[in-house]
C-alpha positions as CSV (number, residue, x, y, z in Angstrom):
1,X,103.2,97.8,118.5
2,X,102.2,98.5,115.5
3,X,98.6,96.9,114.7
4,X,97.2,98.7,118.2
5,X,95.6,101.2,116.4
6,X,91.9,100.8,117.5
7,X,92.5,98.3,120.2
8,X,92.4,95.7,117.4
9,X,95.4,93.8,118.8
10,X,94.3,89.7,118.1
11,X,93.4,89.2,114.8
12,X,91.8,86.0,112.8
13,X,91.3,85.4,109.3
14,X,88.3,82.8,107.8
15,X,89.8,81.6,104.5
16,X,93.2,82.0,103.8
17,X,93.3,81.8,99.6
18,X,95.1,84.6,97.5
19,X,93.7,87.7,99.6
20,X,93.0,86.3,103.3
21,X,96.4,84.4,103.1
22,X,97.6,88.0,102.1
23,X,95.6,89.6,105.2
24,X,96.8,87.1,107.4
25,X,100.3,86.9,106.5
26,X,100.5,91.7,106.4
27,X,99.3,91.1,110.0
28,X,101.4,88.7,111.6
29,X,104.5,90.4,109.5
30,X,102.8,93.4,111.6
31,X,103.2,92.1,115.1
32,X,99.9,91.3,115.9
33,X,98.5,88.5,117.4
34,X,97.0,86.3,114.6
35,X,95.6,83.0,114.2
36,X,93.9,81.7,110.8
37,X,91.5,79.0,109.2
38,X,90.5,77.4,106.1
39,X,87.7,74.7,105.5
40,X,90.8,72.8,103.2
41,X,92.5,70.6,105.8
42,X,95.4,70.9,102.6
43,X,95.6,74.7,102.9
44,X,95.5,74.6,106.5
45,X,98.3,72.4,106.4
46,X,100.6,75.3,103.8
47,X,99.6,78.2,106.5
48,X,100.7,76.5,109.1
49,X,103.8,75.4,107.3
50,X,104.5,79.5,106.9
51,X,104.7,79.8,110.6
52,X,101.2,81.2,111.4
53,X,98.5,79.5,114.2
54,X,95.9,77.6,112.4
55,X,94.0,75.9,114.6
56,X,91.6,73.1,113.3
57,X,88.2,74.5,113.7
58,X,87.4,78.1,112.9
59,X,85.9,78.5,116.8
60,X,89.2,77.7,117.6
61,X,90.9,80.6,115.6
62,X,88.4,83.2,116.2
63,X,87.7,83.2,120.0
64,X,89.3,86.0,122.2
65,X,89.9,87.7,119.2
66,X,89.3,91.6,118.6
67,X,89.0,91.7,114.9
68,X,87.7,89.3,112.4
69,X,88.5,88.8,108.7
70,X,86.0,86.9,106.6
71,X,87.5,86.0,103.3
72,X,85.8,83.0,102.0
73,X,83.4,82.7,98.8
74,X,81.3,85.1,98.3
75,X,78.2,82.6,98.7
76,X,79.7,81.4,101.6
77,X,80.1,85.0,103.7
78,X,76.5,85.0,105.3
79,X,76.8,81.4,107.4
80,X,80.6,82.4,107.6
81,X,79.8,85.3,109.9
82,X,76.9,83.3,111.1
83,X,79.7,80.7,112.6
84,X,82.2,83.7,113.4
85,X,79.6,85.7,115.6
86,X,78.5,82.9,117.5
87,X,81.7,82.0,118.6
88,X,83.2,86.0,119.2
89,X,81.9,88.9,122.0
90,X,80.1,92.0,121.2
91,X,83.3,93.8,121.0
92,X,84.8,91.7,118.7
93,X,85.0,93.6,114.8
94,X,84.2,91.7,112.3
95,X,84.5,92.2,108.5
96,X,85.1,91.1,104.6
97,X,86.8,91.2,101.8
98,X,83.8,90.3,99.2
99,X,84.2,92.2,96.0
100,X,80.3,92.9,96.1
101,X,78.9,94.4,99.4
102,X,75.1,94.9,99.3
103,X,74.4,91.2,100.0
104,X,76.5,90.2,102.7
105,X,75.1,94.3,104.4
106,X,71.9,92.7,104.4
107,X,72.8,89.5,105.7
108,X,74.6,90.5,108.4
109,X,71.8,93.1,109.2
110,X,69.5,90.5,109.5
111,X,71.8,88.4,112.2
112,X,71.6,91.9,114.4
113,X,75.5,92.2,113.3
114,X,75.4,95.7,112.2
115,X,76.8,97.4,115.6
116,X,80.3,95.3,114.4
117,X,80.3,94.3,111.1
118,X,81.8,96.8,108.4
119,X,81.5,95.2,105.2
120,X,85.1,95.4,103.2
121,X,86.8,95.1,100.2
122,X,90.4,95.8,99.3
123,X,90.9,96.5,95.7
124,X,94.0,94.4,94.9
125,X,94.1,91.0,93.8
126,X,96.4,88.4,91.4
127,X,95.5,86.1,88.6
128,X,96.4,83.7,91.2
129,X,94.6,82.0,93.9
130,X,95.2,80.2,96.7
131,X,97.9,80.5,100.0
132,X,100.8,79.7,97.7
133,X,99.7,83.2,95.9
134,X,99.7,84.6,99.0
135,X,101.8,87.6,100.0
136,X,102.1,89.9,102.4
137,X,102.8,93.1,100.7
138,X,100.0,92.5,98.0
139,X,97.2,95.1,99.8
140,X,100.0,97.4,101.0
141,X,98.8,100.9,100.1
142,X,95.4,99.5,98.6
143,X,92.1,101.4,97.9
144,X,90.7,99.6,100.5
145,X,86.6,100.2,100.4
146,X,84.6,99.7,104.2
147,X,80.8,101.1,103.9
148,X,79.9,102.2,107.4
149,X,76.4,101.8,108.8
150,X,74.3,103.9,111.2
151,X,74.8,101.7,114.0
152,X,78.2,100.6,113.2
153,X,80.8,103.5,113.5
154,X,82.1,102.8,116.3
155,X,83.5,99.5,114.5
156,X,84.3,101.4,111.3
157,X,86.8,103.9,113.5
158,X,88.6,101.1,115.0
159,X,88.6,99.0,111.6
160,X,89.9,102.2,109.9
161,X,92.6,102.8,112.3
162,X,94.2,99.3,112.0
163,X,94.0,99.3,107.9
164,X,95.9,102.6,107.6
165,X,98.4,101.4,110.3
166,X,98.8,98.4,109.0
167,X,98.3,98.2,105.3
168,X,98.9,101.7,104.8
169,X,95.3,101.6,103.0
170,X,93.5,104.3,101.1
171,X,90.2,103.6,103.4
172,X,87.1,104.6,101.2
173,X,84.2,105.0,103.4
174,X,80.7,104.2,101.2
175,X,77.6,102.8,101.5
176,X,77.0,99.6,99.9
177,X,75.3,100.0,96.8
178,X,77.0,103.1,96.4
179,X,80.5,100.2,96.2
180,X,79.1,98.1,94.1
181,X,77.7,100.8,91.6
182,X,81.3,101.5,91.3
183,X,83.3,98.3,91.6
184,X,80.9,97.3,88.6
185,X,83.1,99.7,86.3
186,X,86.2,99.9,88.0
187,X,86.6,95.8,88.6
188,X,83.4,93.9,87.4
189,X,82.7,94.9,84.0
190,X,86.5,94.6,83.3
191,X,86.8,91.2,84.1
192,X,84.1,90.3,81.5
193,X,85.8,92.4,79.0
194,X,88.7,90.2,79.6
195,X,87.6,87.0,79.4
196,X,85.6,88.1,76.1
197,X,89.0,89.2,74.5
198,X,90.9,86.3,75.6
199,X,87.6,83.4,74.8
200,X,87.8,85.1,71.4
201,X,91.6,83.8,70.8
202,X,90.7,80.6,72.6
203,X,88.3,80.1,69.9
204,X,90.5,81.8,66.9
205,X,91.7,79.7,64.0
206,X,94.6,81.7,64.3
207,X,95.1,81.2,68.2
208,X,98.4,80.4,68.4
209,X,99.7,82.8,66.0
210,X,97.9,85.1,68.1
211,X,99.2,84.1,71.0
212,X,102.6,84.4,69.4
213,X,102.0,87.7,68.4
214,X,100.0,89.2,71.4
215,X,102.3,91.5,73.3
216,X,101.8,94.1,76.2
217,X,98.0,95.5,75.2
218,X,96.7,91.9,75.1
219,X,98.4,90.8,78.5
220,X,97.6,93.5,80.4
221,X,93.9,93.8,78.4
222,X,93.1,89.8,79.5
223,X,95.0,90.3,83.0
224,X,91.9,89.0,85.5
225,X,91.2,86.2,82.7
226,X,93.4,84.3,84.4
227,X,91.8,84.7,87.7
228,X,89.9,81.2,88.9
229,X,86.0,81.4,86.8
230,X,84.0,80.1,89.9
231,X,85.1,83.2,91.6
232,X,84.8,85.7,89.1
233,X,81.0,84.0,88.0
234,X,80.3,84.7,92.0
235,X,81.4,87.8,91.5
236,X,79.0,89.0,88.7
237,X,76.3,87.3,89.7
238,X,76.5,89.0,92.9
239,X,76.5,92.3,91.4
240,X,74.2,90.9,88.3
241,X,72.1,94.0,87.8
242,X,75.0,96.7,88.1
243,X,76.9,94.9,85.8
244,X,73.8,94.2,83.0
245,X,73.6,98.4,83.6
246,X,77.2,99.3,83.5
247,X,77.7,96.5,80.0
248,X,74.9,98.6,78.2
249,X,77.0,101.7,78.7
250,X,80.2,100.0,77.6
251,X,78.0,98.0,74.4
252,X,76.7,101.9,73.7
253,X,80.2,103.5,73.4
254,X,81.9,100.4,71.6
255,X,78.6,100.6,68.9
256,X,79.9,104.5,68.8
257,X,83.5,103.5,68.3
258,X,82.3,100.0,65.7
259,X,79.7,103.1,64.1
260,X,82.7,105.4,63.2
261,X,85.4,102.7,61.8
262,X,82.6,101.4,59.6
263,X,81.9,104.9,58.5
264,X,85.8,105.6,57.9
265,X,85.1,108.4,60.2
266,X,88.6,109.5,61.6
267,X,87.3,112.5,63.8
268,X,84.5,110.7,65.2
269,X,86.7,107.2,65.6
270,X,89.9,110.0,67.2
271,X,86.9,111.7,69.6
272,X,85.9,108.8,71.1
273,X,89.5,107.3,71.8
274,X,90.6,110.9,73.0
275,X,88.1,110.4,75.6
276,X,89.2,107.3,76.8
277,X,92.9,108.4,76.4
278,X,91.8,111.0,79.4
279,X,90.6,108.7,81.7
280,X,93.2,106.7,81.4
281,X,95.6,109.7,82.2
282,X,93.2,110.6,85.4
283,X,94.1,107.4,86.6
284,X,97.8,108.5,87.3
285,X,97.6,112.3,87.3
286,X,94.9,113.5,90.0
287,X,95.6,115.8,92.0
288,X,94.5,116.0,96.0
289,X,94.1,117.9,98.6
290,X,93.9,117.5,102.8
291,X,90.8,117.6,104.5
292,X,90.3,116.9,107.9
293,X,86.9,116.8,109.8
294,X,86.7,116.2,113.8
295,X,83.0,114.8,115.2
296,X,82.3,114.0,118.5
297,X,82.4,110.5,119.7
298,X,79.3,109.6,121.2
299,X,77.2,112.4,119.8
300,X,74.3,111.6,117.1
301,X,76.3,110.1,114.1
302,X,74.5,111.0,110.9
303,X,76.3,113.9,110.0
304,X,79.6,111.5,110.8
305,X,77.9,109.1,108.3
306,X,76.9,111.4,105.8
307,X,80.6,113.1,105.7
308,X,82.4,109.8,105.2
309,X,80.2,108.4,102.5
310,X,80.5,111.6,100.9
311,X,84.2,111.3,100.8
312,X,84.2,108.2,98.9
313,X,81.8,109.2,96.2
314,X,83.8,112.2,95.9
315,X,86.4,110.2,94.7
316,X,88.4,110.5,98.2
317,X,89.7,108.3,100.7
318,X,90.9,108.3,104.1
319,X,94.3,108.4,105.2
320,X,94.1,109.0,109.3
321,X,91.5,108.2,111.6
322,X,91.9,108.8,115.5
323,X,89.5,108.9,118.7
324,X,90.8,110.6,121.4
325,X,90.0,113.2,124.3
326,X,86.2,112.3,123.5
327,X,86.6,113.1,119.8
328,X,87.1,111.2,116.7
329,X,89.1,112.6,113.9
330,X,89.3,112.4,110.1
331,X,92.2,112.8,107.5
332,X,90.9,112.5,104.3
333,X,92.5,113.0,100.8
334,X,90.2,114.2,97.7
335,X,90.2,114.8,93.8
336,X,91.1,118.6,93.6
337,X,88.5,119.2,92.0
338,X,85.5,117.5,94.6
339,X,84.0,119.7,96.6
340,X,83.1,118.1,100.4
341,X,80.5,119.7,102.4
């Protein structure tokens, strides 16, 4: 069956809006046995009408279950696993799909959750929310970020396993502040830049002949804008001070970019874009290469550690992980250019 991978068989997701709907609907279309809960007795009711168990308290959906998706508010993630631990075994995985990562790592650490909790985050979304948003092949082939700890490998293998089985996922092993130094550039800072652009129009005299006007570069520039604002202000404010760092950087190269058009400076203002331009290409055209690494299972895990958070600040990202005959196994993919210890 596909799903097995890991043992993680019996699956529950907590909060079923745009992504855990999307979780919970990739794994049941996967075979797996899986049950899920909301706190909206309204958005129970819609996941249940899509043919998928939701009991009516979250004890209910997560006991006897293998592996455990959190995937409320971010504010709400600490008492969420709180509930969710209480009412699961020591066997049973649990993780997130918060778009900031240090927090919840430190709350769960301090509930003596870090043997099975691997903190998550798929990097897909919509500017949609809730279950009607929903859909099943939304994460399918995702970046899909988990940030291993010391005492929690063992969880991260089995996690691992399931994601690439299931979701076909570009696992990303890192620690967490290593994520959300990243995901302030690559999803955070973004979404400001967005809603600056499109609050702009909003306030424009000449909104609507802006509007009428605005074509590809201003949809796809003000995208996230339409995501719901509670969630994107939990969002920054849970990575505030990555986000204040990564906004002076931006602020530094738009004052060289503002400096060069005042100036009437064609070379510098052509520089500066030619720069962007090839990061924007890098996004499509890397290249990669195969690397696979084999550790054993129960042996002293740091160098295990230390070799998957390497991969994913290397730019990499696993595509195979496997325990057997007392071993565990990596296949990773990396930037042609990274060199991996």
């Amino acid at each position: 069956m596909v799903g097995e991978a890991g043992g993680l068989a019996r699956a529950a997701v907590v909060g079923t809006g745009l992504i855990g709907g999307s979780v919970l609907l990739r794994l049941r279309d996967a075979g797996l046995d899986v049950a899920g809960w909301d706190p909206d007795p309204q958005t129970r009711r819609q996941v249940r009408e899509q043919g998928v168990a939701v009991p009516d308290t979250v004890e209910e959906a997560v006991t006897g279950r293998d592996v455990v998706f959190a995937c409320g508010p971010l504010p709400t993630l600490p008492a969420t696993l709180a509930r969710v631990a209480a009412a699961t075994d020591d066997g049973c995985v649990l993780t997130d799909v918060g778009s900031v990562k240090a927090e919840v790592t430190v709350a769960a650490a301090a509930q003596g959750l870090g043997h099975r909790f691997v903190p998550g985050h798929p990097m897909a979304g919509a500017d949609r929310a809730g279950p009607a948003a929903a859909r099943p092949e939304l994460l399918d082939g995702a970046a899909w970020v988990l940030c291993p700890g010391p005492t929690g490998l063992a969880a991260f293998r089995r996690l691992a396993a399931l994601l690439v089985d299931v979701f076909h996922a570009r696992v990303v092993p890192m620690s967490a502040p290593e994520h959300d130094a990243a995901a302030a550039l690559a999803s955070h800072v973004p979404h400001v830049l967005a809603g600056a652009l499109a609050g702009t129009v909003r306030r424009s005299a000449l909104r609507e002949a802006v509007l009428t006007l605005a074509a590809g570069s201003f949809s796809d520039g003000t995208r996230v804008a339409g995501g719901p604002p509670e969630r994107t202000a939990n969002m920054l404010l849970g990575n505030r001070d990555r986000v204040l760092a990564e906004l002076a950087e931006v602020t530094a190269f738009l004052d060289e970019l503002t400096g060069a058009l005042r100036a009437g400076d064609a070379g510098a203002l052509a520089d500066r874009l030619a720069e962007a331009r090839a990061a924007r290409a890098a996004l499509r055209d890397r290249g990669h290469s195969v690397h696979r690494r084999e550790f054993p299972a129960d042996a002293d895990h740091a160098g295990e550690l230390a070799y998957l958070r390497e991969i994913g600040t290397a730019g990499g990202h696993l595509t195979g992980c496997r325990v057997a005959g007392g071993a565990v196994g990596y296949t990773a993919r990396l930037p042609a250019t990274a060199p991996l210890g």
